[in-house]
C-alpha positions as CSV (number, residue, x, y, z in Angstrom):
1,X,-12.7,18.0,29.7
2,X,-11.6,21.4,27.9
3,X,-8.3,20.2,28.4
4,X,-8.7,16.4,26.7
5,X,-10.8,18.5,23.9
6,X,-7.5,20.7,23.2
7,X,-5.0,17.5,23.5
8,X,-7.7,15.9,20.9
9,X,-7.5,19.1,18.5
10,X,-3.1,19.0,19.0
11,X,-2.7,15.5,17.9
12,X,-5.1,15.6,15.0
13,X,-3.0,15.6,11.5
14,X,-3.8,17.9,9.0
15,X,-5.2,16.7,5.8
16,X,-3.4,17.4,2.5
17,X,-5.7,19.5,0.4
18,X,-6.5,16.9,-2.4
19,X,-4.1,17.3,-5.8
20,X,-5.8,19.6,-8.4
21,X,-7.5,17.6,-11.6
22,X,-5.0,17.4,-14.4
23,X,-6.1,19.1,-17.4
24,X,-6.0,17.4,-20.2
25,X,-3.0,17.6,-22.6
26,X,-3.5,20.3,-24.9
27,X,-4.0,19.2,-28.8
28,X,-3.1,21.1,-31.9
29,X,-6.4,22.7,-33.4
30,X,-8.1,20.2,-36.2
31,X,-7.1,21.2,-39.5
32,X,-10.1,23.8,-41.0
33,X,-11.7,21.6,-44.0
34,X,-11.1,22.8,-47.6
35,X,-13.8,21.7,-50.2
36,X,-11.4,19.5,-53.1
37,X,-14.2,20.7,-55.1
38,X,-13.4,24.3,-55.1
39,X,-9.9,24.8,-55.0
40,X,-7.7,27.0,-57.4
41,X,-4.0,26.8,-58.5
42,X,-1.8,30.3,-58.5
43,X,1.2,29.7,-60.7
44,X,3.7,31.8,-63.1
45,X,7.4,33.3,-63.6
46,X,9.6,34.9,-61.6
47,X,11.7,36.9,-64.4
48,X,15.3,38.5,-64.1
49,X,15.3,42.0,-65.0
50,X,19.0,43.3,-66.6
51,X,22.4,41.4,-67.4
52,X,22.5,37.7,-65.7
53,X,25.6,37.6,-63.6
54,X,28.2,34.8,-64.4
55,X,28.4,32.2,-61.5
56,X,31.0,32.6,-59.5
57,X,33.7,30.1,-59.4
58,X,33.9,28.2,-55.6
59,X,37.4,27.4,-54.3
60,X,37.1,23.7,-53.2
61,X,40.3,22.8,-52.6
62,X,40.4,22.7,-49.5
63,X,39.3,19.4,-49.2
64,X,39.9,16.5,-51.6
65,X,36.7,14.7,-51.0
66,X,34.2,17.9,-52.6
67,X,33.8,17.3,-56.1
68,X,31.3,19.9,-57.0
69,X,30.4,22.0,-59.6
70,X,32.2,24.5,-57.9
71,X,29.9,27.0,-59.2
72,X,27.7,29.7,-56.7
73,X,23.9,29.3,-56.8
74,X,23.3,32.7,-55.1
75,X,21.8,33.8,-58.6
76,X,20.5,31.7,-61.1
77,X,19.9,32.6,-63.7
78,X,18.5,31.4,-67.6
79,X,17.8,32.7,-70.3
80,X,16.1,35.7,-68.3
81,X,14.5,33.0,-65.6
82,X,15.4,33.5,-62.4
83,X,15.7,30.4,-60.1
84,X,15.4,29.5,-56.3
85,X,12.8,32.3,-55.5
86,X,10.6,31.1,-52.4
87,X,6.5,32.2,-53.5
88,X,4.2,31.8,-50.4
89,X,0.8,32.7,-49.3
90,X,1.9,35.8,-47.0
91,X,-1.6,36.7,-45.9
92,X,-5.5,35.9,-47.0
93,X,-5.9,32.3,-44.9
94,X,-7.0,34.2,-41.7
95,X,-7.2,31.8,-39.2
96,X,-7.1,28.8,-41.2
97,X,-5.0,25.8,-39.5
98,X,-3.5,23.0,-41.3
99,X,-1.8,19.3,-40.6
100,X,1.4,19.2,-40.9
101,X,2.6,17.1,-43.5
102,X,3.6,13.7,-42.1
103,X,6.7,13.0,-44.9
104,X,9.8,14.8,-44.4
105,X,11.6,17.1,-46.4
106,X,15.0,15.6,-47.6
107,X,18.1,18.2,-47.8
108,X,21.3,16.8,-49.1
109,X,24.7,17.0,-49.2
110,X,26.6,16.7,-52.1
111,X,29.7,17.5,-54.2
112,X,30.1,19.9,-51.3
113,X,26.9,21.5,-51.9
114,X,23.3,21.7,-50.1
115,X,20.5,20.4,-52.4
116,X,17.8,21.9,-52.7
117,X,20.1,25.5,-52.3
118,X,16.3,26.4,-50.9
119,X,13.3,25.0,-49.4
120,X,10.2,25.7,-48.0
121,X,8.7,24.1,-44.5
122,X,6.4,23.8,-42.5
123,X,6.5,24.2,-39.1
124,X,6.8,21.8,-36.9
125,X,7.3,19.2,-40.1
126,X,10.6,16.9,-40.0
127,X,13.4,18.3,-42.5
128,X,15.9,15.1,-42.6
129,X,19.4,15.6,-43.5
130,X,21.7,13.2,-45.5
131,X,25.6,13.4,-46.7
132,X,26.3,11.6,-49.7
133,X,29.8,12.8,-49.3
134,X,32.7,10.8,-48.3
135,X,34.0,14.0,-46.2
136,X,32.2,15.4,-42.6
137,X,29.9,18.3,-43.2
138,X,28.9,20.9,-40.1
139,X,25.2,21.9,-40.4
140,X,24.8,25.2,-38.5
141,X,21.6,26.7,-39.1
142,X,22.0,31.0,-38.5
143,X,17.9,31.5,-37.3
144,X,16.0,34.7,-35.9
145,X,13.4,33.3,-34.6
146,X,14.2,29.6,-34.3
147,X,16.3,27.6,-32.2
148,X,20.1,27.5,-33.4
149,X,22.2,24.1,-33.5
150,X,25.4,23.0,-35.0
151,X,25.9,19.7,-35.4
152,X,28.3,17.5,-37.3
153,X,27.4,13.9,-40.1
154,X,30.3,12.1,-41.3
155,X,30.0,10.2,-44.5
156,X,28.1,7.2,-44.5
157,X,26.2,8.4,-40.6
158,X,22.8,8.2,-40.2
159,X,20.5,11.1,-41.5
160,X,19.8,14.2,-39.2
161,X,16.1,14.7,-38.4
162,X,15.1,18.5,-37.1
163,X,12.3,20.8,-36.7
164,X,11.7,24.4,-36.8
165,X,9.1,25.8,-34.7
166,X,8.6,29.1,-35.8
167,X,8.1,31.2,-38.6
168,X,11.0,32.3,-40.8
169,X,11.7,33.6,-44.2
170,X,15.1,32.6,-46.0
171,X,16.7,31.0,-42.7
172,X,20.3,30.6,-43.5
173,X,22.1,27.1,-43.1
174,X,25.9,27.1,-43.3
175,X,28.8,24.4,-43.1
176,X,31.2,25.3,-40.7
177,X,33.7,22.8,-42.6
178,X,33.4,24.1,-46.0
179,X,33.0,27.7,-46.1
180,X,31.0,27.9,-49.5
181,X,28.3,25.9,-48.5
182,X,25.3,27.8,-47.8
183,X,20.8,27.2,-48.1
184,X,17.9,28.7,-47.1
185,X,14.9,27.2,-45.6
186,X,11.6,29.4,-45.6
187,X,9.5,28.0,-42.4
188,X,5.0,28.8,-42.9
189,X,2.1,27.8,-41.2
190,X,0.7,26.9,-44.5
191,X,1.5,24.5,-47.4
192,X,0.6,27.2,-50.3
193,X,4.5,27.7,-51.3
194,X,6.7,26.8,-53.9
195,X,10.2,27.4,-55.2
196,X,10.8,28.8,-58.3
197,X,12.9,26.0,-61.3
198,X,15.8,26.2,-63.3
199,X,13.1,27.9,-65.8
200,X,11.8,30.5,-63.0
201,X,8.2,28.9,-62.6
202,X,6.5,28.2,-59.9
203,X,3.0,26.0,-59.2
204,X,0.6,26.7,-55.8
205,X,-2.0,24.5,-55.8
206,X,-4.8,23.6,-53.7
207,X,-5.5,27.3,-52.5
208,X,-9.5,27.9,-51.4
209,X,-11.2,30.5,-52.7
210,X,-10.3,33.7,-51.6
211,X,-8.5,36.8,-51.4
212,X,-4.4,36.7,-51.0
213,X,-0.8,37.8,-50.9
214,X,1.8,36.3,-52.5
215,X,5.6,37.4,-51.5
216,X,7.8,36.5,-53.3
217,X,11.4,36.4,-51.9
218,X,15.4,35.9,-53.2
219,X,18.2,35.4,-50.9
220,X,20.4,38.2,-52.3
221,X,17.9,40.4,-55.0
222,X,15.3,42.2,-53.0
223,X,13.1,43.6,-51.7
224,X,10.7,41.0,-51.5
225,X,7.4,41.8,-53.8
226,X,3.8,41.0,-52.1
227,X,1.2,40.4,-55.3
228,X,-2.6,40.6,-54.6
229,X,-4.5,37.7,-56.1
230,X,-8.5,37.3,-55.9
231,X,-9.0,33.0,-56.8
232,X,-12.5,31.4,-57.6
233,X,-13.5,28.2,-57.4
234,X,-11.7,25.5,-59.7
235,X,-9.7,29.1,-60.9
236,X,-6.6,29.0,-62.3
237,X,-4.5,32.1,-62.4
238,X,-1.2,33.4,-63.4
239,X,0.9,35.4,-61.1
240,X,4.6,36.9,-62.7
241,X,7.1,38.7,-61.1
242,X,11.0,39.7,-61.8
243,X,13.5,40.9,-59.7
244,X,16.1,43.8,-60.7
245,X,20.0,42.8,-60.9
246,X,22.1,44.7,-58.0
């Protein structure tokens, strides 16, 4: 009998333990609600302080097909007006979350040039590409903190769509092809940012009330300069900087 009860026990299978419950896919947070009621524009000039510096003359010979300006826009400069500074909302939204936007930012290529020259992001939104040059442009993105890539679009291809998932102020974007060709794209978490015009202003709008930092920041003229700003309800206030010539 002991010895049927053992053969019984030998040729019994072992169960599988049953598969663990799958969690459920993990969802960004909801977006925290902002009262339309109550919210406050930031806006202003960003100033250039000493003698503007002539653009410099670009070299496009290289290739027949760029027919640019052939002018830098490392510094831009008017009348004292300082152009293509990225102002953000560097701290104050504590642990706010937002949606990101569902339209994409559009960066182009033409006369050999990237336009806008900078941009603002957020993360995780869709950045899409175009070349409305009859040449083939390398877009080679030079990141910290993001992924790099490095891909080619020859004229007339479809537009490139990308992401960044990270953070990042002034993220450089080069064209292996043509040398001279060089952006920025500032990746936030928010969409309190702007760029400064051809006329140095900027507009932030939509900001809730509260207590912030703005940074402003310029590719080549720094440091970058944090500005404390208190906003009301429906408040509208004026925030200036400059930057010194090197």
């Amino acid at each position: 009998m002991c010895a049927l009860l053992v053969l019984a026990a030998c040729n019994k299978k072992e169960e599988a333990p049953a598969p663990a419950a799958e969690s459920p896919a993990a969802s960004s947070p909801a977006a925290t609600p902002i009262d339309p009621a109550t919210v406050a524009t930031v806006s202003g000039t960003v100033k250039f302080d000493g003698t503007a510096p002539k653009a410099a003359k670009i070299d496009m010979s290289q290739d027949p097909g760029c027919k640019g300006t052939n002018e830098s826009e490392n510094t831009v400069v008017s009348n004292g007006d300082l152009a293509n500074v990225f102002v953000y909302v560097k701290d104050g939204l504590g642990n706010r979350t937002f949606d990101v936007p569902k339209d994409a930012i559009v960066l182009d290529q033409k006369g050999c040039q990237y336009h806008p020259h900078v941009l603002g992001v957020m993360t995780g939104q869709t950045v899409q590409i175009k070349n409305d040059d009859p040449t083939t442009h390398n877009i080679h993105p030079t990141p910290k903190d993001n992924r790099e890539w490095n891909e080619s679009q020859p004229p007339s291809s479809p537009a490139l769509e990308k992401t960044f998932a990270r953070e990042e102020i002034m993220l450089p974007v080069k064209c292996n092809q043509h040398p001279w060709m060089k952006m920025y794209v500032n990746v936030v978490k928010n969409p309190f940012f702007a760029v400064t015009d051809k006329s140095g202003k900027y507009e932030i709008k939509g900001l809730p009330p509260g207590d912030y930092t703005l940074e402003f920041v310029h590719e080549k003229l720094g440091p970058p300069q944090d500005v404390k700003v208190t906003v009301g309800p429906k408040d509208s206030k004026t925030v200036d900087a400059s930057f010194k010539g090197m």
